[in-house]
N, C-alpha and C positions, 0 to 999 in steps of 0.2 A: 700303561702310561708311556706316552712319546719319550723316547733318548732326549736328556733336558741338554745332551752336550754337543748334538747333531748341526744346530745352526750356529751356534757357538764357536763350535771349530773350525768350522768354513770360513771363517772371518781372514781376509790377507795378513790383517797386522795382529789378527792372537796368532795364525800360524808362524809365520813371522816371529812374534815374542818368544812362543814355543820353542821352536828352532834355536835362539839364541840361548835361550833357559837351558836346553840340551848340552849347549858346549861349555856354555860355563861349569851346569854342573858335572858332567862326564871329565871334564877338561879338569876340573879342580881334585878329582878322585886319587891321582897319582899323591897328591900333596896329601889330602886326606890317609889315605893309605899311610904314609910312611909314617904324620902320627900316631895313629894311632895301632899300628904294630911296635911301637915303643913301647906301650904297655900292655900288651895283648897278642897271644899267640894269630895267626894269621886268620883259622878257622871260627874261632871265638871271638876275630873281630869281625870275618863278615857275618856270622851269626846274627851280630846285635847293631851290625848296620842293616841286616835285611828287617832284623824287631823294628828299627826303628823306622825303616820304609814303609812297614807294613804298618803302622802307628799313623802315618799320614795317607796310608790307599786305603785302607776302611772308611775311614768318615766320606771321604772322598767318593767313594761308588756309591756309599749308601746314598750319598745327595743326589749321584750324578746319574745312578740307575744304568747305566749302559746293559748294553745286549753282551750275554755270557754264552760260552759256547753251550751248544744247542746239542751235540750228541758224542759219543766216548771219543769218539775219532777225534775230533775237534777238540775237545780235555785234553788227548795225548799228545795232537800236538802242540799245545801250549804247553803242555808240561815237560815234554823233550826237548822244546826250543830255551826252555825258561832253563831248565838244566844246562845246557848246552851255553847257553849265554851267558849266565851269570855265576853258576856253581862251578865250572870247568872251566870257564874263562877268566872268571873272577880269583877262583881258588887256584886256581897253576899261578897266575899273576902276584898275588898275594904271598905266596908260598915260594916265589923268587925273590920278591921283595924282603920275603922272611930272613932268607938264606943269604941278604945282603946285597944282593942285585939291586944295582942304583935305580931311581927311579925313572932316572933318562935312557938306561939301558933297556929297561923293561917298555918303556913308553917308545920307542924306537923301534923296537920288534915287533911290540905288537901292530904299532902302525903299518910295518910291512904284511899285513895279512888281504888290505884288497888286493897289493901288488900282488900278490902270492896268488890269491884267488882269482884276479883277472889272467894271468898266465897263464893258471890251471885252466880255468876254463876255457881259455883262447884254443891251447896248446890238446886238450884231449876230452872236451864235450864240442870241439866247434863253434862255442860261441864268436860271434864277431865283435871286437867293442870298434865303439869310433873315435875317428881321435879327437874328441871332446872326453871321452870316458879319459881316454890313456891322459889326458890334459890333466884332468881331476885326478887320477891315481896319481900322477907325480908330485900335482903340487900340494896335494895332502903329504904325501912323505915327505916332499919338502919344508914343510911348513913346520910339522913336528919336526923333524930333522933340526930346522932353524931354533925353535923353542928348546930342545933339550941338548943341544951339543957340549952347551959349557957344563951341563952336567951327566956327559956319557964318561965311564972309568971304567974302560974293560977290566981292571984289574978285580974288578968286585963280581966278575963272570965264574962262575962255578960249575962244575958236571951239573950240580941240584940244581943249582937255581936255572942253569940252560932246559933243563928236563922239566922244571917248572913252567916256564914261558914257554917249550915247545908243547906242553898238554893246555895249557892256554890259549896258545894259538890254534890247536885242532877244532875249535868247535863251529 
């Protein structure tokens, strides 16, 4: 059977809605987070946030049928990326939050990871970016920078919780 999601997606304004759908929900995840490590250790909440993602990606594929990776290689790297993005990235983040790290502080740092990663790369693979890239790194840092300053408090910066967000930022 044809991908039923193939023309679908091509559409300007579902990419478009998509897109926005993204920041909302990525964007609102900080606030999430910090309820619900109120009642729930860090690990045991993203547990039963990932139960609950995977409660709405089931019904969802099975509709939507998409193309699955085709051979181990391709598994692997879904599966190192998926680790790497969401376990490590998630879990350092959550686990500074745990440890009291504001939400602003944590949303603030991790922000700094294209900056981080466009230097890297600039600085020792040779990448060139343009300054439309460097335009977009700043005023993304900007942006969050603007959104979360009335709630940066270094004072809620810990050895843990810095070792937390710095294995969060690695992935």
């Amino acid at each position: 059977m044809k991908d039923r999601w193939a023309g679908f997606a091509r559409a300007p304004a579902f990419e478009s809605a998509l897109a926005w759908y993204f920041v909302l929900v990525w964007g609102s995840g900080y606030v999430a987070t910090k309820a619900g490590l109120a009642d729930a250790p860090p690990f045991t909440f993203l547990a039963l946030r990932y139960a609950f993602g995977l409660s709405l990606l089931v019904p969802a594929m099975l509709w939507l049928r998409p193309r699955w990776p085709a051979s181990p290689g391709e598994w692997a790297h879904v599966v190192v990326a998926g680790l790497l993005m969401h376990a490590v990235n998630l879990g350092g983040s959550h686990y500074a939050q745990y440890l009291r790290m504001t939400a602003g502080v944590t949303a603030l740092v991790l922000a700094m990871q294209p900056l981080v990663t466009a230097v890297v790369s600039s600085r020792f693979l040779g990448e060139r970016l343009g300054s439309r890239q460097w335009a977009g790194v700043a005023l993304g840092l900007a942006g969050v920078a603007l959104v979360v300053w009335h709630k940066v408090d270094v004072r809620s910066v810990t050895a843990g919780s810095l070792a937390g967000i710095f294995i969060s930022s690695r992935r």
